[in-house]
N, C-alpha and C positions, 0 to 999 in steps of 0.2 A: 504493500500500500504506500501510495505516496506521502499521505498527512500525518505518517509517523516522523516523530523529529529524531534530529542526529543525539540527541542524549541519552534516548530508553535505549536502551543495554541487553536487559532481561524482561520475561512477563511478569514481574512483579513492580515493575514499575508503569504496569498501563493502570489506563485511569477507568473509571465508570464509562464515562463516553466516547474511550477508544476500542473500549472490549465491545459496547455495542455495534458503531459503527464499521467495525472486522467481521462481528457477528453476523451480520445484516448485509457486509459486502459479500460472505461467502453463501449466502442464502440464496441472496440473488443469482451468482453465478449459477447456482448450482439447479435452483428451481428454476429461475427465469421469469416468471410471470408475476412473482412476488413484488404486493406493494409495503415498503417500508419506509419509516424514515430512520434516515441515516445520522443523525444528532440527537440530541435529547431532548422533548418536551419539557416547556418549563413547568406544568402543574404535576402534581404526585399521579394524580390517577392519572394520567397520560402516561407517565411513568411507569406504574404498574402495570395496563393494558400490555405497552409494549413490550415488554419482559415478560408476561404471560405468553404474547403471542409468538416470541421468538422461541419460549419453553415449548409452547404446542409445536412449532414449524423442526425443532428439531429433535426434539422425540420422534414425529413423525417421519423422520428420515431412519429411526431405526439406534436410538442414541440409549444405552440401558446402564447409568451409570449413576442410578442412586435416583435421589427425591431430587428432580429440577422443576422449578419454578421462577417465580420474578426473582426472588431473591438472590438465587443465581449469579443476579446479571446485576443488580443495581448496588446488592453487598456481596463482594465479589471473592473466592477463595482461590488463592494459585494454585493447588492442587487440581478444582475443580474445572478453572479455566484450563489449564493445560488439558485435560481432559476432554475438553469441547473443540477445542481448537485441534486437536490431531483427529479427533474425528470426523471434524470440517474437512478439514484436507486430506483425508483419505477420501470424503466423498467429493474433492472437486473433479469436475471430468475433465480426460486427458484430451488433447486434441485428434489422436490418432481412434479413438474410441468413440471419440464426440463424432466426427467423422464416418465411421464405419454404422455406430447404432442410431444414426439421425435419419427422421421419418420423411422418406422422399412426399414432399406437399405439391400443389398447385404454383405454390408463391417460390419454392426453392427451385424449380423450374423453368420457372422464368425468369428469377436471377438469373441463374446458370446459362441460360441461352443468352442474356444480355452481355454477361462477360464475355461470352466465346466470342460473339460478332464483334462487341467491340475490340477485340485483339484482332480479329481476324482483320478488322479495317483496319487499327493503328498498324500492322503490319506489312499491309499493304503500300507498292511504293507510289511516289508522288506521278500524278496525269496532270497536264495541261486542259485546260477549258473545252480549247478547242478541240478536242479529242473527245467531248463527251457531248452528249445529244440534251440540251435542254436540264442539262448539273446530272443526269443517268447515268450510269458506271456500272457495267456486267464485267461478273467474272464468271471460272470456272470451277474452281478447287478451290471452296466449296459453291455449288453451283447459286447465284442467287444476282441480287445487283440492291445499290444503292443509290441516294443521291449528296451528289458532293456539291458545295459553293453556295454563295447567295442567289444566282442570276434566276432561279426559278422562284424564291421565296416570294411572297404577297404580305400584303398588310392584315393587320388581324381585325377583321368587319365582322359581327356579328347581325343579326337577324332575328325577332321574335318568333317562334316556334311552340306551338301547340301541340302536346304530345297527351294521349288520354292516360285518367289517373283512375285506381281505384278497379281496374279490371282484372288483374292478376293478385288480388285480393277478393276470396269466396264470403267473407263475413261482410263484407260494405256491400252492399243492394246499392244499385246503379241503374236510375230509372230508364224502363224502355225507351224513351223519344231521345234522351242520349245517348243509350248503346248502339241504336238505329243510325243518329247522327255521325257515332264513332265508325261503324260498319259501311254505311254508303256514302258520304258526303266529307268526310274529313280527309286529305288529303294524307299521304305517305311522307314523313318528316325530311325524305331527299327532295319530294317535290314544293316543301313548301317556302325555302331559299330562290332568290331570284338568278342567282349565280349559286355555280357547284359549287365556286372553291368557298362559302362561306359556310357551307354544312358543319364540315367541323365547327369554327369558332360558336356557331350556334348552339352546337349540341353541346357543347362544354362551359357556353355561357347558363344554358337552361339549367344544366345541370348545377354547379357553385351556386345557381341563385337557392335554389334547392337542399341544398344541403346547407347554405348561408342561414336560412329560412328556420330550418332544422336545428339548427345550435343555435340561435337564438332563443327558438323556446325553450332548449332542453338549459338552456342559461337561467331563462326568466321562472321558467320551472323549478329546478333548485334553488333557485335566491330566493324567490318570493314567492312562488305557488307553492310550496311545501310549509312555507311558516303560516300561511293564510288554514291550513288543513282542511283544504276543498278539494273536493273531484275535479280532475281538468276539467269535463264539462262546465263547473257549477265556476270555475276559475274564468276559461271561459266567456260565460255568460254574462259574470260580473267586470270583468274587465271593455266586452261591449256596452255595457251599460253607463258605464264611468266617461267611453271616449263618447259616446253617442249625448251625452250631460254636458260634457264639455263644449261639444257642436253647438247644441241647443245655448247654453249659454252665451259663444263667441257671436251666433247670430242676432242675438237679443240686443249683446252690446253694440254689435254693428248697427242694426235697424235705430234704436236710442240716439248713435252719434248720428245715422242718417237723416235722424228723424229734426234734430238740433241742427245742424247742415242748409234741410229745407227750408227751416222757420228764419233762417240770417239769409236764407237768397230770398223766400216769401219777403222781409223788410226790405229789402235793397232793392228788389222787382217795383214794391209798392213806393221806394223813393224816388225810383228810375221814371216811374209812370210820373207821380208828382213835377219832379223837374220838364219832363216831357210836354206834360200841360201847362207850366209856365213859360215854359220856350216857347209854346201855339202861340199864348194868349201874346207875347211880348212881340214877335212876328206881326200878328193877326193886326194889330195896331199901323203898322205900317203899309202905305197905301203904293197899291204896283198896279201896273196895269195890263189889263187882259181881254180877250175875243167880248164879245157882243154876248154869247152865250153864256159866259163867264158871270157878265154882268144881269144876264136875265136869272140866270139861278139865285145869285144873291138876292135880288129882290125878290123872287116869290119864298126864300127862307127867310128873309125880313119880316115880309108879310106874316107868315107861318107864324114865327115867333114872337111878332107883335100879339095876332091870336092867342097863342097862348097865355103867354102875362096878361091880356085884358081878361082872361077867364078867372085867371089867379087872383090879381086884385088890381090895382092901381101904379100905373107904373113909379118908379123912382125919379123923383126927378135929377137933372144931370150936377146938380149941386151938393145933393146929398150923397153923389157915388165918391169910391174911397179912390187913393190914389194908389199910384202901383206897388209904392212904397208899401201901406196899409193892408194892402192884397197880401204881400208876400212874409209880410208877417204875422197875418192871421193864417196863412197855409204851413209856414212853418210853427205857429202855435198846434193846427191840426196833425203835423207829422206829430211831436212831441206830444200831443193826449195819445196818440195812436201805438208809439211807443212805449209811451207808460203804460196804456191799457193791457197790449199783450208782454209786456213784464211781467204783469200783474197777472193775467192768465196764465203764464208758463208757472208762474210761484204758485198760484193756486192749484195745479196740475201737480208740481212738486209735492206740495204739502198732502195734497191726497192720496199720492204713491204711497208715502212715510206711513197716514193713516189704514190704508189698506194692510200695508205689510205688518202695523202694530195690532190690526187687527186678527190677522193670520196667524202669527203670533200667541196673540191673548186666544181666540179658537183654540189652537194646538193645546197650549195650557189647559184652559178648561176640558180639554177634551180627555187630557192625560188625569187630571184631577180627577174626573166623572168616574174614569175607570177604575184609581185608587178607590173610589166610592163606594163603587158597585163589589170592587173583590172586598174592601172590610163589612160590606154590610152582611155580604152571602159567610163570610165567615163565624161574624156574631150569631147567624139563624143557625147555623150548622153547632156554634156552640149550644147557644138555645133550646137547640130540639135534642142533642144531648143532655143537657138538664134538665130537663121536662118529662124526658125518661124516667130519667132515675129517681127524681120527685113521686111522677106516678105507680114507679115499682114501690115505691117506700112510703104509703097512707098511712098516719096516725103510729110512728116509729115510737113513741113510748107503749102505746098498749097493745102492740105486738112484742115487745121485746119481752113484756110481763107473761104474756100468753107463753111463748117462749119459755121462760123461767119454771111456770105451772107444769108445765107438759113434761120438761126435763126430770123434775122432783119426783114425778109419779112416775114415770118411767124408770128412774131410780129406785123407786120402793117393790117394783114389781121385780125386775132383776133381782134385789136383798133377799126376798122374799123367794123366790124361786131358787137361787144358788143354796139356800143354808135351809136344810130340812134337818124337822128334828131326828130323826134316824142318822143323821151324818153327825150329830153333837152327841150321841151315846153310843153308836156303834153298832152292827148288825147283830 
């Protein structure tokens, strides 16, 4: 091991957490699959577990050398370590052994093949470009071919690709009108890239999105769907429920600001018209000249409008009208009530949200109170009709107890009376 220092000498000078972490490195070697840690847990019972479990891990290899436990390993005896540690290392395996008794797999196979060829290539000697057809390179011994160089490569473009789910799985039911869809109408995932050469990138995009997908929940699963101790479904359900709240509310705030947005363009629209009609009327003063018809309209709107005011009442006369001066600042008196007034509505709007909400509120309350109500009230009946019982099982408890008393004494005398005959007092 590398983390031993140049001063230990002998095994009496290893420590608690080097005798572990030896222990635990020849474990591994030796089982493989073994999770362990390799330092010491700062709390006791971490302590203990792992000295338990290193006690089961090497018993289990065949270890028969007395009472092993944690204590073992955390108070530690040189006789006893020397003991553990030669039979560690009689079971580490050799390489010629590891070698001969290892289990031809899937996976050691296709190593194996990947070594060969890439020896087979590095070994091979150097081609020029031009000697190879599009980066293609055949050989013979052993018979196959490669591609060498950049001049073939492309960029890496992916593609969205639809591949069906859930069909190679017999427990998920898979409704007909989408098996049907799967069966006739969905396309074969070569033909659904618009170029060949993007198949790959597609298929190995869909896929990492997939498996991305995948360790995320088994993430969000561990950290928080296990401390929650819900069923994924019931996790779930409650976690759409939370983002779908969220929606609802982000929309709420949006419509609100929207809503405040319209009410400041409503005033500016409504000052915009304002100013609009003072520019008429300051214009309309000014006299231009125009067609014949021009001037025939204006008088019969003259006329019109005389009509009208003589039905209203009596005209004003031209002495009592205000000047432009006067106009413009009783219209700007009108803007300002106009503002204040919806001020004053938006505050009054305001204050009514407040009340609604205190009132939902005070509701809630009461409603929680009612229900304290109702469980003390069914509780006290339920004592009640307990008590009532027992009241009516126990009528007039003094002269029953007496009756009692009476009953007991004679029943006594008869017993006295029957045990002790005079023939038992003198004898047969």
């Amino acid at each position: 091991m590398d983390d031993v220092e140049d001063d230990i000498q002998s095994l009496r000078q290893f420590g608690t957490e080097l005798i572990i972490a030896t222990v635990v490195q020849c474990l591994k070697v030796i089982l493989g699959d073994i999770d362990l840690p390799s330092s010491l847990p700062p709390g006791m019972s971490a302590r203990f577990r792992l000295g338990a479990s290193l006690a089961n891990h090497v018993q289990d290899l065949g270890y028969k050398g007395g009472d092993l436990g944690y204590q073992t390993f955390l108070y530690s005896n040189e006789t006893e370590i020397r003991k553990i540690f030669m039979f560690l290392v009689e079971k580490l395996p050799k390489e010629s052994s590891q070698a001969a008794d290892e289990p031809i797999g899937a996976s050691v196979l296709l190593q194996r093949a990947i070594s060969t060829e890439i020896n087979t290539q590095l070994s091979m000697a150097w081609l020029p470009s031009f000697l190879k057809d599009k980066g293609v390179r055949t050989r013979s011994k052993p018979p196959g071919w490669q591609i060498e160089g950049a001049c073939c490569l492309q960029h890496y473009h992916s593609c969205p690709v639809f591949i069906p789910k859930s069909i190679g799985n017999i427990s998920n039911k898979v409704p007909k009108e989408l098996r049907s869809y799967y069966i006739k109408h969905l396309p074969y995932v070569t033909n659904q890239t618009n170029l060949h050469r993007d198949l790959a990138p597609s298929i190995m995009e869909a896929n990492s999105l997939e498996v991305a997908v995948s360790q995320d929940w088994e993430n969000e699963w561990n950290q928080i769907g296990l401390a929650s101790r819900l069923s994924q479904q019931e996790f779930k359900k409650r976690k759409y429920e939370k983002l779908l709240k969220m929606i609802k509310d982000r929309l709420q705030q949006d419509s609100q600001l929207q809503e405040k947005i319209d009410s400041q363009t409503a005033i500016s629209d409504l000052n915009q018209i304002l100013t609009n009609i003072e520019t008429q009327n300051k214009t309309g003063n000014v006299k231009t000249k125009g067609s014949r018809f021009a001037h025939t309209e204006k008088l019969q709107y003259a006329k019109d409008e005389e009509k009208t005011m003589s039905q209203i009442g009596p005209a004003v006369p031209e002495k009592d009208k205000d000047t432009e001066e006067e106009l413009e600042k009783k219209r700007k008196e009108e803007v300002d009530s106009l503002r204040t007034e919806l001020s004053s509505i938006t505050a009054g709007l305001e204050k009514l949200e407040l009340e609604v909400k205190k009132f939902s509120t005070g509701r809630q309350e009461m409603e929680e109170e009612m229900a304290s109500q109702k469980k003390s009230i069914e509780e006290k009946n339920a004592a009640y009709k307990v008590k009532k019982r027992t009241l009516d099982l126990l009528p007039e408890a003094e002269a029953n107890i007496e009756k009692l008393q009476v009953l007991e004494k004679s029943f006594l005398k008869q017993y006295l009376c029957s045990s002790f005959r005079p023939c038992d007092l003198y004898g047969r």
